[in-house]
Each structure stands twice: as structure tokens, then as C-alpha cells.
N, C-alpha and C positions, 0 to 999 in steps of 0.2 A: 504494500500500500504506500503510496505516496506521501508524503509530511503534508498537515494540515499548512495552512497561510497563518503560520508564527508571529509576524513582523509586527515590530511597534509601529502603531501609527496611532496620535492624539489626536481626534478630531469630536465636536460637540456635541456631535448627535451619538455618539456612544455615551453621553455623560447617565442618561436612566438607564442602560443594562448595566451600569457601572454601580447605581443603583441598587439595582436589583440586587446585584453580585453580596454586594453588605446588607442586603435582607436576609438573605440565605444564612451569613455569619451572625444575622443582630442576635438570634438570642442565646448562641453558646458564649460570646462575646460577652455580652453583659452579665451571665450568672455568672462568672468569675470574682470579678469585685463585688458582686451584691453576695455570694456567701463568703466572703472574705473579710469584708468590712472597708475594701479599699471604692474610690468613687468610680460610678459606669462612667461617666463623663469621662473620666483622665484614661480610660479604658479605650474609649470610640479613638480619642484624642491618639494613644501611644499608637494603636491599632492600625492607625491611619500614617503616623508618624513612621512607624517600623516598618510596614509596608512600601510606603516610598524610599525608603533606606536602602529596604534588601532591592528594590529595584536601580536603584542607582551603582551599586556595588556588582548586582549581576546582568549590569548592562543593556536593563530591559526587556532581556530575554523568554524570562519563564514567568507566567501567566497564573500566577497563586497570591494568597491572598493572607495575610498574617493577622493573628489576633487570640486573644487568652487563652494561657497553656494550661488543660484541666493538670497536668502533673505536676503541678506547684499548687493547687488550693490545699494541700492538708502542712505543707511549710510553713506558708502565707499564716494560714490562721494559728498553728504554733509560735510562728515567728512576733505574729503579732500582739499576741496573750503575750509572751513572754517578753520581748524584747523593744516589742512599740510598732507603729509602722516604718518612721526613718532607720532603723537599723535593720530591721527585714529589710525593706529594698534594697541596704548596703548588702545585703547577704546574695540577692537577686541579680541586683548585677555584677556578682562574681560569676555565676550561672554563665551567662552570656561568655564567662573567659571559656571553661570550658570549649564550648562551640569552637571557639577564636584555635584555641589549642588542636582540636580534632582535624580542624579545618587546614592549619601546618601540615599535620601529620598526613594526612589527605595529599597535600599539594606533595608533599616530599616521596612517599613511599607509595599512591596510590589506597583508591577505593576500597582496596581487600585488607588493610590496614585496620578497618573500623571492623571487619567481621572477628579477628584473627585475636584483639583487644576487647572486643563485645560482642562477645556470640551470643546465638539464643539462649544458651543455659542462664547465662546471665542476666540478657535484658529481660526475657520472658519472665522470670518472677521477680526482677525487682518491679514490670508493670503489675504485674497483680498485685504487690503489697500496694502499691499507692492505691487503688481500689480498694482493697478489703479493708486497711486501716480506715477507709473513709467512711465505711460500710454503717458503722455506728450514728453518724452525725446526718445520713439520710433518712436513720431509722427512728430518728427523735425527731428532726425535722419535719417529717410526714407525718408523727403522733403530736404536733403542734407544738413541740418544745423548743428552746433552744437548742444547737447543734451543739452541745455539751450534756443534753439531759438536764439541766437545772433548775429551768424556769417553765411552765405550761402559760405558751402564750394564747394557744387556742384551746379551746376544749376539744377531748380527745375524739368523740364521735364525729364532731363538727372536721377535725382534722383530716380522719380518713374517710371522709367522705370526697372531701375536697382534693386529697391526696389524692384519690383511687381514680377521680377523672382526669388529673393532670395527668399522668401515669398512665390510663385507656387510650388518652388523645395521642399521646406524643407516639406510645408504638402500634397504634391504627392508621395513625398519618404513614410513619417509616413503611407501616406494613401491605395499607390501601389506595392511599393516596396517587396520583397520578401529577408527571408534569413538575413542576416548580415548588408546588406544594411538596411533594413528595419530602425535600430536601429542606423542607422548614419546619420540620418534628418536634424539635424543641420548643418552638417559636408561638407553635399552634399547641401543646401542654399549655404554656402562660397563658396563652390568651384566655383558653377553657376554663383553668381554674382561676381566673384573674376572675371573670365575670360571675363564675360561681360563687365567687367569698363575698362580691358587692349584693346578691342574695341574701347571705349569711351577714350580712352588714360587718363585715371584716376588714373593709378600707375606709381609710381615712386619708379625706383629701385636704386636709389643713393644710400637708409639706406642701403640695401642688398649688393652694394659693396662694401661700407665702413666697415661694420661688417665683424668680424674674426669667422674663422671657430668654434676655438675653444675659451669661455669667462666664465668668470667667471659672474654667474649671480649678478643681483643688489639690492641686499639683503640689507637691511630698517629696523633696529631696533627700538622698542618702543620708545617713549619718554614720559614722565605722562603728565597726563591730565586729571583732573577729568572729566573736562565737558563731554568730548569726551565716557570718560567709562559711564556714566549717561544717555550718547543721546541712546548707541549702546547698551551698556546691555541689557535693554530690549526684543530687537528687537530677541534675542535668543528663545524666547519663539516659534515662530512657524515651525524656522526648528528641535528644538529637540522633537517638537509633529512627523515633519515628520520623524524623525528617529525612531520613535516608528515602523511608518507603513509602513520604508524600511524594517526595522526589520523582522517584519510578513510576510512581502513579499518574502523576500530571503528564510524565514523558511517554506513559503507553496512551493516553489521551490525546495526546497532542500529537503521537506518533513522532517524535524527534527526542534524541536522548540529553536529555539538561544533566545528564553527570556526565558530559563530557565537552557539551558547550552551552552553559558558561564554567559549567565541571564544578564536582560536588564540595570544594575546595569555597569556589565561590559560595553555591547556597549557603552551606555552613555559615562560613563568614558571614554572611548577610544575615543568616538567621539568629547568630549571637550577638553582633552589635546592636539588632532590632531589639533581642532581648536587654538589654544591658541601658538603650536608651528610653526604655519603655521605661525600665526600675531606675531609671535617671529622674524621672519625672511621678512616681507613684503609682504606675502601672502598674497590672503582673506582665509577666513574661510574656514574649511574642512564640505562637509558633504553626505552621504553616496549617491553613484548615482544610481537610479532606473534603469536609460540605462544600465549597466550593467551586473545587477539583471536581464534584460532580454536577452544580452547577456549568460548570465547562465542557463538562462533556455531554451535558444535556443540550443546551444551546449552540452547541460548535461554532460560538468564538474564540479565536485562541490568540486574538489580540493583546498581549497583556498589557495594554494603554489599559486595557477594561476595567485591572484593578487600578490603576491611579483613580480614575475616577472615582473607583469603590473607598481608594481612602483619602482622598477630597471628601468626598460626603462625608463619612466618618468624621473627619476633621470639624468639617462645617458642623454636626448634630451635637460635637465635645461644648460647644457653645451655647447651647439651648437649653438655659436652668430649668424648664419645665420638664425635658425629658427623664431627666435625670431625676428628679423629684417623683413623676410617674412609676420611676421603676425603683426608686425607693419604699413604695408602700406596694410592691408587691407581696401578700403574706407568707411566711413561713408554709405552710401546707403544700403551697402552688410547686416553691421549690423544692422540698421534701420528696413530693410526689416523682416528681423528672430526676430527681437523684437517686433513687433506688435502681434506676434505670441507667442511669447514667454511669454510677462508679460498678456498677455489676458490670458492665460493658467495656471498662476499664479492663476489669478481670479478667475480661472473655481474651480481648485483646492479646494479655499477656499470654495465656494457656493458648491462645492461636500462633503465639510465635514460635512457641514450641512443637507443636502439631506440626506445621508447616517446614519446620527444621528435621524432622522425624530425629528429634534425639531421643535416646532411651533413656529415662531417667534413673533407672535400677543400674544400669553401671554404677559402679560405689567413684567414680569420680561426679558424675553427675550426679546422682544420689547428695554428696557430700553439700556440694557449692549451692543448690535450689534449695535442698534442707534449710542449710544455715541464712541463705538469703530469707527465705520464708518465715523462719521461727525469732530473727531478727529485728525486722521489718514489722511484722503483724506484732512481734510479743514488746514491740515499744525498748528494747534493749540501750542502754548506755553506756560508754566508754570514754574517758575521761582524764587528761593530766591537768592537776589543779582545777582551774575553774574553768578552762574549756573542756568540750566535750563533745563527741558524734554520737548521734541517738535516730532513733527510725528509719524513714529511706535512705535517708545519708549515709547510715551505718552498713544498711544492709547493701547500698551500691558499691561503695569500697569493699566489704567483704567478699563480695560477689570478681569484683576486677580482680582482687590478691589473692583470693585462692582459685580462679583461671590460669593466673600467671605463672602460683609459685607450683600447683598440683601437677605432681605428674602425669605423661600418658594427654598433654594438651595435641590434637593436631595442628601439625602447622600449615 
């Protein structure tokens, strides 16, 4: 088959499928900072920022479209219990070296570099722990509590009620839906249970009159903090595996291979400074979204002017204090609901990486390294000189890399 028509070209009349493009993303894109505690505003804002980055660095090439990493909400919200939010995002954009590091080693040794240092044994559970650890705070969530279990903001019956249609909607859409919809699962969960809870008389639009049209969003500068960069570092290890296989995905799409022009050296790059300047600004992380990789290959445009556009808008809506205000009084339930879904699909994800590797996990070397990543990860484990310290996925992704490396019987 012949390469679709790639080429950039900016012109006005793509500015609504450009549109569209960040409809697709609006609502994985904004539950990041709304279960986090950080603002959707500074979110639309980095989203749109990192995206035109990574386009600048890989020369306008490849046609994807960046915005909130689900594999930093359980740091984020640790990070920010514990540490504030200016020192989490100092922790976030160390994240981003990561990437920067990967992406050397990419350009120097080649793409088989990232297998050989992060195979599936590895990355496959340490994506499931970031799901399963999360597992708990979807499960209170959707019973109307806080994502700690502490507080009953809704009543419980009223919650799973609410739950159980955000939760119906979101995988009836993924499962029935036709078209453009199909690819807005998320989007259509909120809406349903948005209007369900204003039944339930569950929203309160005070934030929404008090917000001004027009605001400058709440933009959250680093502040150092080693611990913080020590706990979250880590944690970069298994979305910049998934960037490998947005990557492939957008290039079996587009029929032209983007790990080799502008080369996976480049995306990389792109993809960690977008993170790094996102958590420059009080964003979470940037990282490439699949939903709209199938937006693209539903509509077969593979102009990537498409996404400028997509984060021009973005940029343009960081400034709209009412929006921001609306998705502030979305309830608990609504999001509860879509996360049960959500971080189980996490899981799935990981145990599909494996699947797809056909590793055996009863070999006692594989056996050894999934074990310990798993009982790591999930059982909350810490390690510690003086007052710093590695605990959770952090832990479990360093142990995962050291005992690949140091175990014997690795292939090479």
C-alpha cells in the first residue's frame, strides 16, 4: 500500500477537524487534574503547549496529539498529600529526563536498545501495579467517598447509582457506538452521569457563577525536592514503553514508519520535554493519546497541521474560567464510575504486554522479577537512606530494571 499524504500543511479550514481532534482527547485530558487536585485549565493549557513542542522538535512530521499521562495520577496524588503540589511537579519534571535519557540511548545504539533494557517482563507489571494500586480510590470514588475512603460525600445508594450509569455509558459507547462517537467513551460516561447527579441535585453551580469568562489559568511552578524527583522518576519507565507503541500505531495508520523518520530518538525527545514543560507550568505529564490515533484513522487525515490546531484550541479553552469551573463540580460518582473502568484497563494493558511477548512466566527468572515487581508495587513497599526514600511504582520500576540486568540467563 502506498503512504497516506503525511505533509504538513497549515491552512484555516482544517482549524474544526483540529477541533474535533481535542474533543476526542477532552475528556481523558481533563480527569487527570480533576482526580488529582491539579487545574483542567493548566491541563488544556500544557496539552496544547507540549503538543506544539513535540511538533517542533519532530519537524512536523507525525500527526498525534499529546495530553494527560493516566501513569502518573497515583504519584501526583501521593506526591501531593505528601509533598504539596510545587514539589511534585519538581518530581514530574524529572520524568521528562528520563524520556530525554532513553531518547540518547535510542539515537546512539538504536531502537532495540529500549527492548533489551525494558522488556515485557518488566514493563508489563510494572503497568499493572499502577492500575491495581489505583484500584482502591475508584472503589470509594464510585461508593461517593473521597479517593482515600474518609469522607462520604454522596450517599452510598445515590452513588452507585450514578456510578453504574457513568460506567454503562462509557463501555456501551466503546462497545456500540458508531463513527466519532465511538472514540468519545469517556466523554459520553460524564456527560450521562453529569446530568444524572443535577436529578439527584448533586451540582452546585455557585463555582460557575463566581468564575469569569475570561482567566488566566493557575499555573504552579516547581519547587526542588529531591524526594519527590526519587519517588516519581521512576514511574516514567512504562509510559515511555507506551510511547514506543503509540508510535507504531500512528505509523501502521498512517502507513509511513515515524521510528525512522523523524526516528524514535526524536519522538522520545519530544515526548519528555512536552512532559517536563507541562510540570514546568503545573500540568501533569504529557503523553501521546491513542484516542486520537484512532480519530486519525477514522477520518484519514494524516495532516499533522491537524493537531496544531487541536492544541491552538486547547490553548484558546486554558483561558475560559467558566470551563474550568464546569468541570470543577463534576461529582465524585460521575468519576468513580469511569475509573473502575478505567484503571482495570490499565491492568489489562499490562497482562496484554505480556501475552503479546509470549513470555513464560514460571521460568524462575521470570517468575523472580514480575513476582517482586508485583508484591512491590501493589504491597506499597519502602526503601530508604535517611530521609529519602523509593516506595510504590518507583520502587517497583527500579527493581524490575536491576534485576533484568543483574539476573542471569537475560537474552540478548
Amino acid at each position: 500500500m502506498s503512504a497516506a499524504n503525511t505533509e504538513y500543511s497549515f491552512r484555516l479550514r482544517d482549524s474544526l477537524l483540529g477541533a474535533q481532534m481535542l474533543f476526542v482527547a477532552f475528556g481523558a485530558l481533563v480527569l487527570v487534574p480533576l482526580l488529582t487536585g491539579l487545574d483542567p485549565n493548566v491541563g488544556l493549557f500544557t496539552a496544547g503547549a507540549g503538543t506544539l513542542l513535540f511538533q517542533i522538535l519532530t519537524k512536523g512530521k507525525v500527526p498525534v496529539f499529546l495530553a494527560s499521562s493516566f501513569a502518573f495520577i497515583a504519584p501526583i496524588m501521593y506526591g501531593v498529600q505528601t509533598w504539596g503540589i510545587p514539589a511534585t511537579m519538581c518530581g514530574l519534571a524529572s520524568a521528562g529526563v528520563v524520556y530525554v535519557l532513553l531518547s540518547l540511548l535510542v539515537r546512539v545504539y538504536g531502537s532495540g536498545i529500549i527492548s533489551r533494557v525494558l522488556p515485557p517482563v518488566v514493563t508489563g507489571p510494572v503497568i499493572m501495579v499502577i492500575g491495581l494500586i489505583l484500584a482502591p480510590v475508584a472503589v470509594h470514588m464510585a461508593s461517593g467517598r473521597t479517593g482515600d475512603g474518609a469522607v462520604q460525600l454522596v450517599p452510598y445508594s445515590t452513588a452507585i447509582i450514578i456510578a453504574g450509569l457513568s460506567l454503562g455509558t462509557t463501555i456501551l459507547v466503546s462497545l456500540l457506538a458508531k463513527g466519532m462517537l465511538k472514540l468519545v467513551p469517556i466523554l459520553s460516561g460524564i456527560a450521562v452521569g453529569y446530568v444524572t447527579s443535577l436529578f439527584f441535585g448533586l451540582v452546585d453551580f455557585t463555582k460557575i457563577a463566581q468564575a469569569e469568562w475570561i482567566a488566566l489559568p493557575s499555573f504552579v511552578f516547581p519547587q526542588w525536592n529531591l524526594e519527590a524527583i526519587l519517588y516519581i522518576l521512576p514511574v516514567a519507565i512504562a509510559p515511555a514503553i507506551e510511547h514506543v507503541g503509540d508510535v507504531l500505531a500512528i505509523s501502521s495508520v498512517s502507513r509511513k514508519n515515524y521510528l525512522e523518520d523523524p526516528g524514535l530518538h526524536r519522538t522520545l525527545l519530544g515526548d519528555g520535554l512536552a512532559t517536563s514543560l507541562a510540570s514546568f507550568l503545573g500540568g501533569p505529564p504529557n503523553t501521546t493519546y491513542s484516542e486520537v490515533t484512532g480519530a486519525v484513522a477514522l477520518t484519514k487525515v494524516f495532516n499533522p497541521a491537524i493537531m496544531t490546531w487541536a492544541a491552538l484550541t486547547a490553548i484558546l479553552l486554558a483561558f475560559v474560567g467558566k470551563l474550568g469551573a464546569v468541570l470543577s463540580t463534576i461529582p465524585v460518582p460521575v468519576m468513580g464510575g469511569i475509573m473502575v473502568l478505567l484503571f482495570g484497563a490499565i491492568t489489562v494493558v499490562g497482562i496484554n504486554t505480556l501475552v503479546r511477548a509470549g513470555e513464560d512466566l514460571m521460568k524462575p527468572r521470570n517468575l523472580a522479577i514480575a513476582a517482586i515487581i508485583l508484591v512491590t508495587g501493589i504491597g506499597g513497599m519502602t526503601v530508604g537512606i535517611g530521609k529519602f526514600s523509593l516506595g510504590g511504582i518507583g520502587l517497583a520500576g527500579v527493581a524490575g530494571v536491576l534485576l533484568n540486568l543483574l539476573l542471569p540467563g537475560r537474552h540478548e
